[in-house]
Each structure stands twice: as structure tokens, then as C-alpha cells.
N, C-alpha and C positions, 0 to 999 in steps of 0.2 A: 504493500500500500504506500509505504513511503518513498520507494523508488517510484513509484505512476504519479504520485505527487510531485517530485521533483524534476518526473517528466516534460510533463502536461503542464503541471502549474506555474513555473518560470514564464516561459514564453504566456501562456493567456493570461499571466499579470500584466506582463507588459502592454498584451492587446489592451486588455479592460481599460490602462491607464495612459493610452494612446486615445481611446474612444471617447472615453472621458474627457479628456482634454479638446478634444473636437465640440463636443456637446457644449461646454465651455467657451472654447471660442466664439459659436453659435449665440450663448446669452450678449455676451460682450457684443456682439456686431449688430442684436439687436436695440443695444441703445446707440449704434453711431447715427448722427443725421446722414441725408443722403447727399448730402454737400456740405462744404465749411460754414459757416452760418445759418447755415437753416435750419431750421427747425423738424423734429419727424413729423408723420403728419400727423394734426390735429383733429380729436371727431369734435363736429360743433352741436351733437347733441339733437339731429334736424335730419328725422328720415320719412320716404314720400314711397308710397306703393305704388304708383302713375309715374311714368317716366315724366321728371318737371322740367320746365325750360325757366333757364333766366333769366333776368333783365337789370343791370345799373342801372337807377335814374335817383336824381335827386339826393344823392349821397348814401341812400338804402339801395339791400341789395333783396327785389321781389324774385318769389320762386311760385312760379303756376303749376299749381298739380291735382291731383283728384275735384276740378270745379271748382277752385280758388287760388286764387291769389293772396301769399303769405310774407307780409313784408319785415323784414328783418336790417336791423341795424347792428353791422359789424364792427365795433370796436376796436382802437386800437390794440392790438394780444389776444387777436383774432375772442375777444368774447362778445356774446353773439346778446340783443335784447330783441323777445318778441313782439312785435306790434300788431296793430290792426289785421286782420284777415278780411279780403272782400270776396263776396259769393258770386264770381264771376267763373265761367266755364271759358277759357280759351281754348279753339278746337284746333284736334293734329297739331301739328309741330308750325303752327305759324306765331311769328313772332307777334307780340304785342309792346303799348309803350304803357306804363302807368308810373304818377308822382306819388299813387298812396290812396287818391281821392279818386283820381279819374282816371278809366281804364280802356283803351282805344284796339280794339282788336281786329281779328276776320271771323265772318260766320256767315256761312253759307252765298258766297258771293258779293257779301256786303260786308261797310266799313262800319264798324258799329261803334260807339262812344258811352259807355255806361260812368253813371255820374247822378249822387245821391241816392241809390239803388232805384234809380232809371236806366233803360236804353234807349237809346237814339240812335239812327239809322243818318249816317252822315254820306255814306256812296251805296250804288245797288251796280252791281254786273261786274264788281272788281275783278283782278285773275291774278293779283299777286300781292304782298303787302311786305316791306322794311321798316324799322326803327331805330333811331338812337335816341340816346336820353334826351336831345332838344328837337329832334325833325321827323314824320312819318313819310314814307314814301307809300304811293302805293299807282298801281298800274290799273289799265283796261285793257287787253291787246296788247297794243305798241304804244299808245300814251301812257306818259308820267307825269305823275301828280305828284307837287309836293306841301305837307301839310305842317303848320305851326301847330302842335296839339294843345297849348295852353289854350290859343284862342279857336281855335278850328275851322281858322281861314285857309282854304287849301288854294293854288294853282297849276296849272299845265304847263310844267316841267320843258316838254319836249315832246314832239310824234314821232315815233320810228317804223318804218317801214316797215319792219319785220316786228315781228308778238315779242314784245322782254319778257325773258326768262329768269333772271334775279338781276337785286342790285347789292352791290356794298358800300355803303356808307361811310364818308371819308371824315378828317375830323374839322376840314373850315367848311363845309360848306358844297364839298365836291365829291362825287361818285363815281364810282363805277358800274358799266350798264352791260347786261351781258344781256343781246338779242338772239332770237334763232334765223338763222341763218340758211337752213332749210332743215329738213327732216333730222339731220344726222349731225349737222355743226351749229356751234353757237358761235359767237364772232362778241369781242369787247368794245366799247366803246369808255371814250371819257368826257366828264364831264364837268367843268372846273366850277368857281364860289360865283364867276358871272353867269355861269349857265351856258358857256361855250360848248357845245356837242362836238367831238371828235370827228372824223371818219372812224371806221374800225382801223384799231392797229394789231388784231390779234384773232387767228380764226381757228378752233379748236371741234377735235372730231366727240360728238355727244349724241349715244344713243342706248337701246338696249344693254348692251355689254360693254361699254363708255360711259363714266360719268366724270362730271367737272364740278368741282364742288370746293369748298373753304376758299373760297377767293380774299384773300386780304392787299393790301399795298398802306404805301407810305410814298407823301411829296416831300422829299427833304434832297439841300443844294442844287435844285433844278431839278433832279433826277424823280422821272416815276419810277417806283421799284412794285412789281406784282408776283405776289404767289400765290400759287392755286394746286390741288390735290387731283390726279388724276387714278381712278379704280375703274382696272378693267377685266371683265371676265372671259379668260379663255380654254376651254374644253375642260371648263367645271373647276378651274381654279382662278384666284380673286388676287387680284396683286394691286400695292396702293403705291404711288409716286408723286413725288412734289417735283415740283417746275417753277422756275424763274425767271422774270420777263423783268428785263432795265431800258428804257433811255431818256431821254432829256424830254421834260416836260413839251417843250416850244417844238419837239419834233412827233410828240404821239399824231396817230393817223398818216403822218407820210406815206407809210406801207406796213405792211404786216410783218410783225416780227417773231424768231423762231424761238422758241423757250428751251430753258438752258434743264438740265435735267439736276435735280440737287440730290448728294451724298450726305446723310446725315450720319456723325461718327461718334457713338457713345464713349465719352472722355473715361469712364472706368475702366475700360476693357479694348477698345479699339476697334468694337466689333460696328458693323453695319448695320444702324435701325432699322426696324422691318415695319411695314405698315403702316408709317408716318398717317398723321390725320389730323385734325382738330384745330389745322395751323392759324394761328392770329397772330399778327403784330403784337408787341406791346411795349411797354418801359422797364425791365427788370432792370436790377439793380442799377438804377440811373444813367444804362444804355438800349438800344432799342435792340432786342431782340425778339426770336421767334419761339413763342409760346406750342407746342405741341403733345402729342401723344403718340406712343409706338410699343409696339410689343417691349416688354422687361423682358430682361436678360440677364436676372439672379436669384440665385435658390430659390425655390418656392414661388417664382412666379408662374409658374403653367405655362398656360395662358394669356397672363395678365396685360393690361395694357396701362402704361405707365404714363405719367406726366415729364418731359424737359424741357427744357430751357437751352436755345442751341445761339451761335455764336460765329459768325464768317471765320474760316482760314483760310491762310494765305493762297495754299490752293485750290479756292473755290467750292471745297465740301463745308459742310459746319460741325463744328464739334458741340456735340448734344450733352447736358449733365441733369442728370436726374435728380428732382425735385420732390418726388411723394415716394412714403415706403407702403402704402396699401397694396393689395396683394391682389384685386379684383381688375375690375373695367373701371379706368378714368374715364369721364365722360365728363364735358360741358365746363371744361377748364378757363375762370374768367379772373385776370387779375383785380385787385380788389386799390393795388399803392406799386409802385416799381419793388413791395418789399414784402407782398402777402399778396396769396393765391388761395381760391378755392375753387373745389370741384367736385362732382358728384362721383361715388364709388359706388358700384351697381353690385353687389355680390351673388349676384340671380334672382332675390326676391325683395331686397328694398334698394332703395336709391339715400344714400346716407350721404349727408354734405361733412363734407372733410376740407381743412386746409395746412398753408405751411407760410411760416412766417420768418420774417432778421429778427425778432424781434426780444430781445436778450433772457426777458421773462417765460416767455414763449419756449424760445428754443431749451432753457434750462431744464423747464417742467418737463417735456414731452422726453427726456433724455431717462427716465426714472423706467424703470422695468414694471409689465402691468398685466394681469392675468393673459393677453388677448399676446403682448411680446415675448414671453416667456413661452405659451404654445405656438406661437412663428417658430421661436429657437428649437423645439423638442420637435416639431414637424422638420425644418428644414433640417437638423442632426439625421433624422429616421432617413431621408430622402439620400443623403448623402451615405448613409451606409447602402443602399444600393446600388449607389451609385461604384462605391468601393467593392461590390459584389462583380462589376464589371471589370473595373481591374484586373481583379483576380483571374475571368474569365479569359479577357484578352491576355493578358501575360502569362497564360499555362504554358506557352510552347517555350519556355524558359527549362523545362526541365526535358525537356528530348534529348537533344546532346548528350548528356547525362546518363540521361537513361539509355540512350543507345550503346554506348560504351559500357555499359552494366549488363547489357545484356548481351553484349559481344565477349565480355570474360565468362559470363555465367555457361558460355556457349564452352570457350575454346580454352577458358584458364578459370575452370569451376576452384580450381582449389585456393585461390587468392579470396573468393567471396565467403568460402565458409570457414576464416580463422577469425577467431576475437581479435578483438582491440583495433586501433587505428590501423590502418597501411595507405601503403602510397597511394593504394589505385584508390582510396577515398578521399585522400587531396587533392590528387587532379581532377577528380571528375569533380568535386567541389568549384574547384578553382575554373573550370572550363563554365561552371553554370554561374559564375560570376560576373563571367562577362556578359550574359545573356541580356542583364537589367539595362546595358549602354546600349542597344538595339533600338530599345524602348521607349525608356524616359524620356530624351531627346525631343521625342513627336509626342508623346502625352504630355507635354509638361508646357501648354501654354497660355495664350491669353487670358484663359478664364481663369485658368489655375492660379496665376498672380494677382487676379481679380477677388478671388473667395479666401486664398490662402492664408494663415496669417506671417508676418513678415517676417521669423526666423525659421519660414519652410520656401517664400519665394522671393530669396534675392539673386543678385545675378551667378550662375555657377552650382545655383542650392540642389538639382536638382542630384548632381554628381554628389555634391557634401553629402546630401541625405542617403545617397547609395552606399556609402562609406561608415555613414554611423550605421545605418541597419546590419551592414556586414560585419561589423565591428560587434554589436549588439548580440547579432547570429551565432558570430564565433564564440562568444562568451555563454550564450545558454547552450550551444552544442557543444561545447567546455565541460560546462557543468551539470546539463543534464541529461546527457546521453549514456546510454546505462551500457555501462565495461561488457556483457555479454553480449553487445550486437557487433553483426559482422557490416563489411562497408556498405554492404546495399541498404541497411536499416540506416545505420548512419548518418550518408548522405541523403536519403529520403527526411529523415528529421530535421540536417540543415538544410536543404531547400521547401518542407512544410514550414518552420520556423520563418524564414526570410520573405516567405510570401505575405505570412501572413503580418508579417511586423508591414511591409509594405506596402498591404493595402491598408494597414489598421493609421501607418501617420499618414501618407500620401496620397493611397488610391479617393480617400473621397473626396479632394479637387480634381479630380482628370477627366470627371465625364460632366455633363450639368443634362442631366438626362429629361430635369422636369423644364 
């Protein structure tokens, strides 16, 4: 018994206090933010079973959901007071404006104005409606109308030959108009603070399995700058792209221009965002950057679709940094100051308002361990040991060599395999499975591995260091605890069980991110 003890139980101490220490790591990473000053993210205590849409106006931030509009004023340190609720229905996903009192929506082809638990029927035959906190657009066809909602003096914008199909909203005064162009393209136009109509400078393919969608820009140094989201389906799979469109204000309309395709680069890991979406201009931290959403790309995310905040480089991709640690669907990401954001996380059955803030108070609180981050860490540990289960699986063929030569003595020089104690033919064959692990590591040992690792497993080199202390580690429990009556073939079967398993128990669970 006490020989199987000191078999067995050397090395699966060491596992246990290898695993442990993972799990460990796992609590720690979930109090880091997911940037330098930010805050993790916050729940604001505010969840909708109706998927809600938002609205900034008047310095409250309204959320339309199940037949009402719920307005809420968010504080600075993201703490939230609830106000007034008004029993208004805004229908499907069209935008509305309201200040609190009066609430300007669509319903059923008309512009409707509700005010003192009245409505008022202000247009009839609409085909489309825009908002921002001081202006409502809204169309017939190809006329545009624009409306002062305080006073709800509206007028005729412009006619365009072709039916408008959205507009966005610029912030003096100026628009962007996206018309269709025939069946399958829409074509932009612009339209500045005096009401100048462009020509189109931009004509994009838009139909069944094309869509054009998140249109934002910005007029800043002369220059229009436009992005926009393009998802397309083909043969049953869904792929989402951004696109970037520049030139000099005084030249839009000359001719139509080609859109530049954008690389967004998550700054953790160097990997390539996938399914960009949600994009809007905004002010972060007192530069104008691009507000988005795109699949996560850390433990335990699935699925998830993540909030960043992304950043021009030099070569024309942007470096993306992740801004929320929710583990669901961001959805409806609206900055609130260039220094706090919120947005809705959908976890399949509610829609829960969460944000993330600079905000010193803010980021300290949220940094504290809390029933909901403690099972992120004990889920993302369990994930990662199957992940280390993989490992193990791809790095089997580390003991062939080995065994081949084990079983070319047992063939032709049986009598070497069946004396006690060490011999030579179980150094080398040891030594030959030692080199197996430099095949390996090399190609499993990257970007994400430095991404999840913690830092005295991925510095530069570590991967080799770490080869050398597990062999080191190896050697000393097949030292000590391999029992004097086995011959080399038990032997070396114990140091290469032993080394595997030390290997996948500190290593193997950064090399694969399976979920």
C-alpha cells in the first residue's frame, strides 16, 4: 500500500496543485477590468422581457419595452434613478423621440404625437421615421420631412426620385440619405445644415442575401468619413463586414466612391474580430472612436458577442479593446459621456441593462468578487480542463518513438527488458521521448495562450523553460517513485505517464480555447 502511495501519489499531488492553481488564476482574472481604467461591467439593476430600444434625449436615458416607455436618469457612477413611466406602445423596432412628457412615434403608417395621455395623428401614409434628441425625420416614398418635435412644425426636406430607405442623423444639422436605387442597390446621398442635396457618391448592392445596415459618419477637417456594416448570406452561411468610405466634404457627389474594407484587431490577443456590428461613432475617452460589437474571444465566451472600442492604425486596420466582461449578447451599445457606456445583455430570456464606466468609485466597487464572478471563474476552470483533455489527446504520439524501440528489444533483445532496476535502454528511450514535446509546443503555444496564461507561464522562451521544469519535475518523481522491481518498459511508461500528465495539468489548459 505504501509503495502504490508513493507511486501514484507524488505525481497526482503535483496535478491537484497544478489544477488548483489554474482555478486560482481563474478567481484573480475575474476581478481584472477588461481594460486599464475601466470599470467591469456594471448591472444597473433594469431588466425588460420585450426586446427594448433606446433613446438619449434631454439628458435621461428612455428604454421602450413591453408598451412603455421607462425613463431613467443615469448618474454620474453609473447609479441609475427611476422616473416617470408613460403607457405608450412603440411598434417593431422603429425609432421614437421623447423628452419625458411627449412621445413622437410610428404606428401603423402614421406619425403619431402622444402628449398628456393623448394621441395625435401629426402625418398619415409615412414609410419610414428617424430621431435624434432635437430633430425627427421622417419620409413618404422619396420625400423628406423634417420635424422640430418640441413645436411640431414639420417641412419638406427634399424629393428624391427614388423611395428613401433610411436616414442617419448627423450632429449640426446634416444627414445622411440612403435611397433605392433599384430593386437590389441603394445609392447614399448627403445632405448638409443648409439643406444642400448631394448627387449620390456611393452605390451599394442591397437585397435578399445583402444587407446595408449601421450607417454612421462624422464631418470633421473637411473630410466626410462613412461606415457602414455589410451581412451577407451565402449557401446558408452569414458573414458581417465593415466598410469605409473618406473624402473631402466640397467633393461628395462628384462620382461614386469605392469602400475600403476594415480589419478590426482585438488589442489582447491579435486575433481578427469576427462579426463586427453595432458600429457608431462616438467620443471615448476624449477621442472619437468606433463604438462596436463582435464575437468575444475569451474563456467562456461561446458565443458571446462582446462590446469594443476600436482605434485607427497606422496600417489602416483598427485595433479593437474590449470594454464589457458579460458573457451573453451585447446588444444596443449607446455611450452615455466619452467615459461610461451602457448596453443591453440578452442572456436568452431577459434583456438586462448593464454598463462600464473611468469612473474611480465605479471601477473600484465592480473589482470585488461576487457570487455570479466566482461561478464565471469555477465554469471557465471546468472549460479549460477540457480543454487540457485535448492536449493530452493531440500530444499522444509523443510516446511512439519510444515505444517503438520497446518493442523492437522486447522482439530481438527480450533479455534487456526483463532485468530490475534502471538500464541504459531506459535512458535513451526516455531521452528520445524528450525531444518529442519540441515538435509540439512550438505551434500550440500561441496567441491565445499569452492571452489567458498567466505571466510566469507566457513570457518570451516560456514555452521551452516550462519543458525543462516539467522534465526536471519528471525526473524527480520517477526518482522517487518508481518502484526498484520494475523493468525499463514499466519505467519508462511511468516517466512518460508522469510528464504528460504534469503537462497538461500546468500548460495544456491555455493551448486550445475550445469554447
Amino acid at each position: 500500500m505504501k509503495e502504490k502511495l508513493k507511486v501514484l501519489g507524488i505525481p497526482m499531488a503535483l496535478v491537484i496543485l497544478m489544477i488548483g492553481g489554474m482555478f486560482l488564476h481563474q478567481l484573480l482574472k475575474v476581478k481584472e477590468p477588461p481594460q486599464k481604467d475601466w470599470s467591469r461591467s456594471v448591472y444597473l439593476d433594469q431588466s425588460y422581457k420585450d426586446r427594448p430600444q433606446l433613446f438619449r434625449g434631454s439628458g435621461d436615458l428612455f428604454v421602450s419595452s413591453g408598451g412603455e416607455i421607462q425613463e431613467l436618469n443615469v448618474k454620474e457612477g453609473l447609479r441609475v434613478e427611476e422616473k416617470l413611466k408613460l403607457d405608450v406602445d412603440v411598434s417593431g423596432s422603429y425609432p421614437y423621440w421623447t423628452d419625458g412628457k411627449k412621445v413622437i412615434y410610428y404606428e401603423d403608417t402614421k406619425l403619431v404625437s402622444y402628449a398628456g395621455g393623448k394621441n395625435s395623428v401629426l402625418s398619415e401614409g409615412i414609410t419610414g421615421l428617424q430621431t435624434s434628441e432635437n430633430r425627427v425625420y421622417y419620409w413618404t416614398g422619396g420625400t423628406l420631412y423634417e420635424m422640430d418635435p418640441q413645436t411640431e412644425d414639420a417641412g419638406k426636406l427634399h424629393s428624391f426620385q427614388q423611395e428613401i430607405d433610411r436616414v442617419t442623423i448627423g450632429k449640426d444639422g446634416d444627414s445622411v440619405v440612403q435611397t433605392k436605387a433599384d430593386d437590389t442597390h441603394v445609392q447614399f446621398h448627403y445632405i448638409d445644415k443648409e439643406h444642400h442635396v448631394s448627387a449620390p457618391f456611393l452605390l451599394l448592392e442591397k437585397n435578399s442575401s445583402k444587407q446595408v445596415e449601421n450607417a454612421t459618419y462624422e464631418i470633421a477637417d473637411g473630410q466626410l468619413t462613412l461606415f457602414y456594416s455589410e451581412t451577407a448570406r451565402s449557401q446558408g452561411q452569414l458573414t458581417t463586414a465593415t466598410y469605409k468610405v473618406n473624402l473631402p466634404v466640397d467633393k461628395v457627389g462628384d462620382e461614386l466612391q469605392k469602400p475600403e474594407k476594415i480589419r478590426f484587431v482585438n488589442a489582447d490577443n491579435g486575433l481578427d474580430l469576427e462579426s463586427p456590428g453595432d458600429i457608431q461613432l462616438a467620443e471615448i475617452d476624449g477621442k472619437a472612436t468606433l463604438l462596436l460589437t463582435a464575437e468575444g474571444q475569451e474563456i467562456g465566451d461561446f458565443n458571446a458577442i462582446a462590446l469594443y472600442k476600436a482605434v485607427p492604425n497606422e496600417d489602416g486596420s483598427y485595433q479593437a479593446f474590449r470594454l464589457n466582461t458579460t458573457r451573453h449578447l451585447t446588444q444596443s451599445p449607446l455611450p452615455l459621456s466619452d467615459n461610461e457606456v451602457v448596453w443591453f445583455n440578452y442572456n436568452g430570456g431577459t434583456y438586462e441593462l448593464y454598463g462600464a464606466s473611468q469612473n474611480d468609485e465605479v471601477t473600484q466597487s465592480s473589482l470585488h468578487w461576487t457570487k455570479a464572478s466566482v461561478k464565471e471563474a469555477l465554469l471557465n476552470g471546468t472549460l479549460m480542463l477540457f480543454s487540457s483533455l485535448v492536449t493530452g489527446l493531440t500530444s499522444f504520439y509523443w510516446v511512439l518513438p519510444s515505444l517503438f524501440i520497446l518493442i523492437l528489444l522486447n522482439i530481438f533483445k527480450p533479455n534487456v527488458l526483463e532485468k530490475e532496476g534502471i538500464s541504459m535502454a531506459e535512458y535513451v528511450t526516455i531521452l528520445i521521448f524528450l525531444i518529442m514535446p519540441f515538435t509540439y509546443t512550438g505551434k500550440a503555444i500561441g496567441d491565445y495562450f499569452h492571452q489567458v496564461a498567466p505571466g510566469f507561464l507566457s513570457f518570451n522562451g516560456s514555452g521551452y523553460a516550462v519543458m525543462i521544469v516539467i522534465s526536471l519535475l519528471t525526473a524527480l518523481v520517477w526518482k522517487f517513485g518508481r518502484n526498484e522491481e520494475w523493468g525499463p518498459f514499466a519505467g519508462v511508461f511511468y516517466f512518460m505517464g508522469t510528464y504528460i500528465l504534469l503537462y497538461i495539468s500546468l500548460i495544456g489548459p491555455y493551448m486550445f480555447n475550445l469554447f
